[in-house]
VOBA-1610 file (N, C-alpha, C; in pm, whole numbers, padded with zeros to 5 digits, always signed):
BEGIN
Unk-00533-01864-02742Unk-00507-01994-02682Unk-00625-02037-02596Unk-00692-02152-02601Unk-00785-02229-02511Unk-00687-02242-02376Unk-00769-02263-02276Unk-00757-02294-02117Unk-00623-02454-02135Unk-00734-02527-02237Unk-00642-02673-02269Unk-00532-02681-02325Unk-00506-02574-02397Unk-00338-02552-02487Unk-00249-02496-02347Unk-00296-02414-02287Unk-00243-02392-02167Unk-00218-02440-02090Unk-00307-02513-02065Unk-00251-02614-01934Unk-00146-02742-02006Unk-00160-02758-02109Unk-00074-02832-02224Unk+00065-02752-02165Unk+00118-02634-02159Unk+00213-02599-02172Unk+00269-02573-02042Unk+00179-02584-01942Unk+00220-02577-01803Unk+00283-02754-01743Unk+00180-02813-01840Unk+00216-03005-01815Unk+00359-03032-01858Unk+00331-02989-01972Unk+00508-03062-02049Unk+00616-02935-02005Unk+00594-02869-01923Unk+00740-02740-01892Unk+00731-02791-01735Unk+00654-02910-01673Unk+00690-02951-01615Unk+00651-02852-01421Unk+00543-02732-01497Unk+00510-02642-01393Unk+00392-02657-01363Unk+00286-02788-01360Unk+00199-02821-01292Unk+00262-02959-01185Unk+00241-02947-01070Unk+00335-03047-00994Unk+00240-03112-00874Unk+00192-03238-00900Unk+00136-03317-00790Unk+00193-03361-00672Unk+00173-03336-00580Unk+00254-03418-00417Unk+00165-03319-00291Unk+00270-03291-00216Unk+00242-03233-00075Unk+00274-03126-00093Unk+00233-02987-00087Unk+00306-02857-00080Unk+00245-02780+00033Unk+00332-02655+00068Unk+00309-02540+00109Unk+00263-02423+00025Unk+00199-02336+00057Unk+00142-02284-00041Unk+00227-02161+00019Unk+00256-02008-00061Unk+00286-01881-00005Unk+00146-01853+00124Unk+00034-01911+00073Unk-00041-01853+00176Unk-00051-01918+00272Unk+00021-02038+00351Unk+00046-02111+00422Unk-00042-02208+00397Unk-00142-02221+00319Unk-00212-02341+00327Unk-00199-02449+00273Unk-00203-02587+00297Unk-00156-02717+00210Unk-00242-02725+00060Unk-00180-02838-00034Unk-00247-02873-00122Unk-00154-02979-00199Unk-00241-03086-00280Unk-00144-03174-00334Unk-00138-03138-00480Unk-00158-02993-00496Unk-00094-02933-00618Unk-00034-02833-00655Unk+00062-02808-00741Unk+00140-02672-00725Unk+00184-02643-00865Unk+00154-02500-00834Unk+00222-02424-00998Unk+00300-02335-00951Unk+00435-02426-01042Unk+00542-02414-01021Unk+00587-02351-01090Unk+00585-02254-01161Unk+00555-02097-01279Unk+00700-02104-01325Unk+00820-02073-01238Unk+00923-02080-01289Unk+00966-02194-01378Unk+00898-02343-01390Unk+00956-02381-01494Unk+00886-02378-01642Unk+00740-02311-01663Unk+00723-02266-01764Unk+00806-02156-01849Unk+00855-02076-01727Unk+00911-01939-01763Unk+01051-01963-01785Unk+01136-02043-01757Unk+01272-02128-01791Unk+01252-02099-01967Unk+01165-02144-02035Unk+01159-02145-02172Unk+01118-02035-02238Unk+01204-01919-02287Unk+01180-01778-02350Unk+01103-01742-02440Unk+00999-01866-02530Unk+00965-01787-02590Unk+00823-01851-02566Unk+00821-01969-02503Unk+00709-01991-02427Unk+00651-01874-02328Unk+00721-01793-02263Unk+00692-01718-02124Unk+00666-01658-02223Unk+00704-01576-02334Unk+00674-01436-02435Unk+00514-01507-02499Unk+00485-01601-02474Unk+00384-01637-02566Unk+00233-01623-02518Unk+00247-01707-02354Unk+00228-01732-02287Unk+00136-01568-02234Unk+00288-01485-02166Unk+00237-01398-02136Unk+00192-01241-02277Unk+00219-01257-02376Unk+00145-01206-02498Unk-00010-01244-02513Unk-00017-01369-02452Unk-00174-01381-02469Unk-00282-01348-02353Unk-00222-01323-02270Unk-00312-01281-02153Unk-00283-01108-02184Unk-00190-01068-02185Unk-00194-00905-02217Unk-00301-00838-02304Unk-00271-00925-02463Unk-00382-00956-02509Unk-00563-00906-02484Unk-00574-01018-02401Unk-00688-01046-02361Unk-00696-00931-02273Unk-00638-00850-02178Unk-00680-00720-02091Unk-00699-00647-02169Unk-00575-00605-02282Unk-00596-00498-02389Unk-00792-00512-02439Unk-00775-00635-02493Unk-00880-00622-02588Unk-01056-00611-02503Unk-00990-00570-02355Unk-01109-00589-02286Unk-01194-00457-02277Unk-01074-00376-02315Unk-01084-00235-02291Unk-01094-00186-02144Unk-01062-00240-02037Unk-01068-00192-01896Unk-00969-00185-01868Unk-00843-00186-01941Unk-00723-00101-01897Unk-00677+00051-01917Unk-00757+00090-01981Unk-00783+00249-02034Unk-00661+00237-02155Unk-00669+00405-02179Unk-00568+00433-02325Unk-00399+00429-02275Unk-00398+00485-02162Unk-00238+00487-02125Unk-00176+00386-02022Unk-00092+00321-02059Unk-00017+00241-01965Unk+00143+00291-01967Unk+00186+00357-01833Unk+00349+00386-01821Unk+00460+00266-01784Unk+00360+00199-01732Unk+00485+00063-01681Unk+00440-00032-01632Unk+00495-00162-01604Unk+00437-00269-01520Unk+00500-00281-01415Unk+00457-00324-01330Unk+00544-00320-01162Unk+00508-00506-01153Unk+00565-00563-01027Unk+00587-00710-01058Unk+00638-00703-00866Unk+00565-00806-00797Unk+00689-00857-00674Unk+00716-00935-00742Unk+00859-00932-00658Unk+00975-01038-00651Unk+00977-01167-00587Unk+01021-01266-00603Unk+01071-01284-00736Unk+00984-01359-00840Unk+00893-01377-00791Unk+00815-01521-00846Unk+00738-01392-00995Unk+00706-01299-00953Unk+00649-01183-01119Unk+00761-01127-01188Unk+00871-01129-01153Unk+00953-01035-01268Unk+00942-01064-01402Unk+00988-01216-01437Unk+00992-01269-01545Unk+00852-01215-01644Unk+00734-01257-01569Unk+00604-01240-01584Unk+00595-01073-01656Unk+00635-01013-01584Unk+00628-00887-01556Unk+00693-00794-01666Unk+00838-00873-01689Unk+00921-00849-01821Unk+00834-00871-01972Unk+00767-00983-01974Unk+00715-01007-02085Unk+00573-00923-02095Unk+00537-00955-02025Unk+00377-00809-02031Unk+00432-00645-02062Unk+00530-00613-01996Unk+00579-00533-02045Unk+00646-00500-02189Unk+00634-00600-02227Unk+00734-00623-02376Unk+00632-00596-02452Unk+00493-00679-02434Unk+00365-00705-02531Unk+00371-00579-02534Unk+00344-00492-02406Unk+00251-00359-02384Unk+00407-00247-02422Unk+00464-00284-02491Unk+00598-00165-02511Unk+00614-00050-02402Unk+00621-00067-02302Unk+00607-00003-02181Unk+00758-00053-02102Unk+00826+00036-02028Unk+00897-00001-01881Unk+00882-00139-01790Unk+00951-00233-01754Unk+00928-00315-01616Unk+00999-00267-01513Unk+00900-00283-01366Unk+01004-00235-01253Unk+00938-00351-01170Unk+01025-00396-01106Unk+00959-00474-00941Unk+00968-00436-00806Unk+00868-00460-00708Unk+00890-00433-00572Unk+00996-00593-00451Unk+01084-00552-00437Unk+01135-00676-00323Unk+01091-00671-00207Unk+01124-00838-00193Unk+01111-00765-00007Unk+01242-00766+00111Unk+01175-00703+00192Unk+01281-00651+00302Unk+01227-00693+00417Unk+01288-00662+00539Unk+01256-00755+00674Unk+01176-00667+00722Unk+01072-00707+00794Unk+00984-00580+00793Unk+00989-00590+00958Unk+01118-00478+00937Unk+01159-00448+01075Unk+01196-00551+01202Unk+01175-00555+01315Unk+01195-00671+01386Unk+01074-00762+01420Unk+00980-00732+01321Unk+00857-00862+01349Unk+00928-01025+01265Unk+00864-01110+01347Unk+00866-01227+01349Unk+00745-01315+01294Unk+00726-01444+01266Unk+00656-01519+01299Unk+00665-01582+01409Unk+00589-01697+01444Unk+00578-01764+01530Unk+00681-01884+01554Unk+00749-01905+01462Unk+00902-02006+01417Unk+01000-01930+01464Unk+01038-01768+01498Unk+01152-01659+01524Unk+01198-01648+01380Unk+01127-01690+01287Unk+01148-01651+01140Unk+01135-01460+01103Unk+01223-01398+01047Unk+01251-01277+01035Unk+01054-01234+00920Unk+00989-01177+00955Unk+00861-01140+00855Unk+00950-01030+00741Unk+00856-01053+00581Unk+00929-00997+00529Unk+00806-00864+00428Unk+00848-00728+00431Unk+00725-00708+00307Unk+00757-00640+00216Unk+00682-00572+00092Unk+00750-00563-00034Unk+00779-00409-00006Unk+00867-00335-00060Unk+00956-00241-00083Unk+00963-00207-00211Unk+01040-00046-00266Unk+01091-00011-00415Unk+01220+00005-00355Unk+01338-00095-00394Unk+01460-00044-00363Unk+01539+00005-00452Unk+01509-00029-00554Unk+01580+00031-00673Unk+01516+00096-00824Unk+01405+00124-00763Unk+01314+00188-00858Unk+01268+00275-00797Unk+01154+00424-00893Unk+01086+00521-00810Unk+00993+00501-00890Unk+00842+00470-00841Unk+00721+00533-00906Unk+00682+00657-00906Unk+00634+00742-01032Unk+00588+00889-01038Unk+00465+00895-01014Unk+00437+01020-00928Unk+00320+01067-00917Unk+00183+01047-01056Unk+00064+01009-01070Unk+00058+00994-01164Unk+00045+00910-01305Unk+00141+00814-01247Unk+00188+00727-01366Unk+00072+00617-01315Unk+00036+00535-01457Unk-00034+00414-01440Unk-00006+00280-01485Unk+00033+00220-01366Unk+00116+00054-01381Unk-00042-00056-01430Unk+00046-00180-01487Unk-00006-00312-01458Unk+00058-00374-01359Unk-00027-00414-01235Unk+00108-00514-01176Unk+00063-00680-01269Unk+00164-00724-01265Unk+00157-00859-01304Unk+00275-00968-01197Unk+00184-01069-01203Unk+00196-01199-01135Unk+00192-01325-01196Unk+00305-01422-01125Unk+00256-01570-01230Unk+00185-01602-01186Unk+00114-01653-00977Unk+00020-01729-00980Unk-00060-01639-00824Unk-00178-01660-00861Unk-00272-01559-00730Unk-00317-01703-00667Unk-00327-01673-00490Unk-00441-01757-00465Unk-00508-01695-00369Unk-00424-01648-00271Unk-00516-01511-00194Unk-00456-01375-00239Unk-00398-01386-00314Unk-00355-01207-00319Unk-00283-01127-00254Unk-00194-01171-00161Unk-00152-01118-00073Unk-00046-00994-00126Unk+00051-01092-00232Unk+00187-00960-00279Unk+00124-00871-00410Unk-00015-00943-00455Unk-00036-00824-00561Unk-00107-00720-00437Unk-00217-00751-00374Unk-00212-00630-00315Unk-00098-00529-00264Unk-00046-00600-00212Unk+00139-00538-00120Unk+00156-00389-00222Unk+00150-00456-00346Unk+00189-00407-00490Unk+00118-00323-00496Unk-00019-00325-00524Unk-00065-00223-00530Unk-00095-00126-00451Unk-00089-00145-00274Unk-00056-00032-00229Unk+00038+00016-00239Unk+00190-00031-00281Unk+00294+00088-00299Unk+00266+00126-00433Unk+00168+00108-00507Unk+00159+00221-00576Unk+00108+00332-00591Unk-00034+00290-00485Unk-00093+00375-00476Unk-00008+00479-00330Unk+00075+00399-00277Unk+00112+00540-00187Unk+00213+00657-00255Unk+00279+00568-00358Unk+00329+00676-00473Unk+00290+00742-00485Unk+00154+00751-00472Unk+00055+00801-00614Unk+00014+00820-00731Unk+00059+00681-00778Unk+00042+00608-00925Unk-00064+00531-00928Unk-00093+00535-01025Unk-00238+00395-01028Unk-00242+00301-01081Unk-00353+00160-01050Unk-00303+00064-01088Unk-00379+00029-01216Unk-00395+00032-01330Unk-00483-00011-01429Unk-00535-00135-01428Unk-00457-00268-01410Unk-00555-00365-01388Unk-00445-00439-01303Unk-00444-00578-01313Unk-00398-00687-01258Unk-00401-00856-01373Unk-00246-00848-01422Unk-00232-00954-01505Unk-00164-01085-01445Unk-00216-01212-01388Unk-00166-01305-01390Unk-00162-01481-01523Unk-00088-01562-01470Unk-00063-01630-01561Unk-00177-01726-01490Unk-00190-01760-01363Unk-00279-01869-01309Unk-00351-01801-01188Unk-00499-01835-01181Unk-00582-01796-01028Unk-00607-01873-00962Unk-00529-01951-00910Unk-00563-02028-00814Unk-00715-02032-00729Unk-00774-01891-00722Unk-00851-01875-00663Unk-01000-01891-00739Unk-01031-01922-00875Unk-01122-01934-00955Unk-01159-01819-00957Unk-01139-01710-00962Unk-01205-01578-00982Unk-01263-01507-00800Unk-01215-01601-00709Unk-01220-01504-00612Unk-01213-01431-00571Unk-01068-01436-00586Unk-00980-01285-00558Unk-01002-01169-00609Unk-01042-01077-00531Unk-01118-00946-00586Unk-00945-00788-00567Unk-00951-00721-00645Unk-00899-00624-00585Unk-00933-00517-00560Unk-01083-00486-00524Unk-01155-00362-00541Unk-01217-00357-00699Unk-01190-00221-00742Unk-01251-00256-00871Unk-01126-00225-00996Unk-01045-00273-00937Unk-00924-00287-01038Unk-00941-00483-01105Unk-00958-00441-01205Unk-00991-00565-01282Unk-00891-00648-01293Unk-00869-00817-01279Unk-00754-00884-01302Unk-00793-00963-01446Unk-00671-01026-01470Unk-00727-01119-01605Unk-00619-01183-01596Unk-00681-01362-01659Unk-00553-01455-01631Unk-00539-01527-01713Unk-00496-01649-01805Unk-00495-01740-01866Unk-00540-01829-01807Unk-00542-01846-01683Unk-00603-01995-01633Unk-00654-01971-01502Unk-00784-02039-01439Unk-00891-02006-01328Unk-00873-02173-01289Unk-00774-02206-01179Unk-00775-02319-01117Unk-00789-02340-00973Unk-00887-02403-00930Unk-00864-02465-00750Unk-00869-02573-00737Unk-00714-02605-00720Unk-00687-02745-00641Unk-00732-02719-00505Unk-00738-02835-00444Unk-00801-02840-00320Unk-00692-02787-00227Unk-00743-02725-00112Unk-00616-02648-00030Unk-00701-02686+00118Unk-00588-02699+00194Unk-00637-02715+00368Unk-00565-02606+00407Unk-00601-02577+00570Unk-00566-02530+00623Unk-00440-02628+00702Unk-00340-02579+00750Unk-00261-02707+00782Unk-00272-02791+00889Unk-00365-02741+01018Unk-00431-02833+01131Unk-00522-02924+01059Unk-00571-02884+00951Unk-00678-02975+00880Unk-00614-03085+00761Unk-00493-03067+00710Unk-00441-03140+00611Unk-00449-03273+00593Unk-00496-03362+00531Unk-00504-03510+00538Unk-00368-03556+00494Unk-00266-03511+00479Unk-00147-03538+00388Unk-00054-03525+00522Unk-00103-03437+00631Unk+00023-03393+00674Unk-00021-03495+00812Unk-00154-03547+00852Unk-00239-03657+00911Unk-00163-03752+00889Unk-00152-03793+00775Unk-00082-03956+00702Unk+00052-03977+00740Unk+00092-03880+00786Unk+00253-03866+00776Unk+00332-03768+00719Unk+00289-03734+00603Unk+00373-03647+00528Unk+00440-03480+00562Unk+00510-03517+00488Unk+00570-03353+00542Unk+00559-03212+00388Unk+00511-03098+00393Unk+00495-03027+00279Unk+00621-02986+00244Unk+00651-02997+00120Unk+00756-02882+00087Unk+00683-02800-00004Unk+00788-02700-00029Unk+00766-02557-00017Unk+00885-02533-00169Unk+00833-02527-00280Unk+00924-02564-00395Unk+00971-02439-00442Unk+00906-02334-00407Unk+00840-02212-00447Unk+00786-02204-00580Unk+00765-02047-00632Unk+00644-02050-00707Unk+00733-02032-00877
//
C-alpha cells in the first residue's frame, strides 16, 4: 500500500479529524487520528495492520523469533490483535492503574501501565504495537515492562507517527504505515485556545 491509499482509508473511516484537540501528550493541534474509527472496520484493521507487519518482517530487523506482541491499553489492543494474527504469534496488553497517590496538577488521579492479567517470560521476545506515536510515552511504558520481565523487545509497530520519524527508542527499530506532523502547540502557546476555543480530547 502507498502512504496515499492509506491515508485514503484513514479519510473515509472517518479517523483523520480536523478541529481543536488535546493530544495524550498534552499538547494542542487542529488535527487528530482518531485510530479507533479505522479499526471499527475488521477487515480494514487486518489489512491495514498486515501491511505494516509486513514491512518490519521484510526488513529483517526483527530477527528469526517472535513469541508475542504486547500492546497498551486501550488505544493498541485492536492494533496489537491484528499484528499478532499476521505474525501467528500470542497478543497480550499492559493497562493502566493509578499510580499510587500521585496526582496532577487538576487533583486528577496519575495513571501508569501495569500486566494485570498477563505474565511475560523471562526471555521471550515481544513486538509492542501501537495505533498512533507522537512522543512515545506508553510505547516506552511498554517496553520497560518488558524489559523488567526480562523479555525483549524486537521492534516497535505503529499504524501512524505523528512524530515524522522522531521518535527514537534506543536502537529498537519502529516501523509505521504513515510519518505525519500536524502542527502541535504547547497549550500556553495555542492560537485556537487564544481565539476562544476550548480542546477536546476524543481519544485515540
Amino acid at each position: 500500500m502507498t502512504e496515499k491509499q492509506v491515508l485514503k482509508q484513514f479519510e473515509e473511516t472517518g479517523a483523520l479529524l480536523s478541529g481543536h484537540f488535546e493530544l495524550r501528550s498534552k499538547l494542542h493541534s487542529d488535527r487528530y487520528f482518531q485510530c479507533a474509527n479505522v479499526l471499527r472496520y475488521p477487515r480494514i484493521a487486518e489489512k491495514l495492520c498486515r501491511e505494516v507487519t509486513a514491512r518490519a518482517v521484510k526488513s529483517g530487523k526483527l530477527g528469526k523469533r517472535i513469541d508475542g506482541v504486547i500492546s497498551p491499553a486501550v488505544g493498541g489492543i485492536l492494533v496489537g490483535h491484528e499484528v499478532a494474527r499476521a505474525l501467528n504469534v500470542k497478543c497480550v496488553f499492559a493497562e493502566k492503574v493509578q499510580d499510587g497517590d500521585r496526582k496532577d496538577a487538576t487533583g486528577k488521579p496519575l495513571t501508569k501501565l501495569a500486566m494485570r492479567r498477563f505474565a511475560l517470560k523471562k526471555g521471550e521476545r515481544y513486538v509492542v504495537a501501537e495505533d498512533v506515536v507522537t512522543k512515545g510515552g506508553r510505547v516506552q511504558e511498554t517496553i520497560d515492562l518488558v524489559k523488567a520481565a526480562g523479555a525483549k523487545v524486537a521492534g516497535v509497530v505503529v499504524l501512524v507517527d505523528r512524530s515524522a520519524g522522531k521518535v527514537k527508542f534506543g536502537r529498537i527499530p519502529m516501523f509505521s504505515l504513515m510519518q505525519m506532523t500536524p502542527v502541535t502547540w504547547e497549550p500556553s502557546e495555542c492560537p485556537l485556545c487564544r481565539a476562544g476555543g476550548k480542546p477536546c480530547h476524543p481519544g485515540s
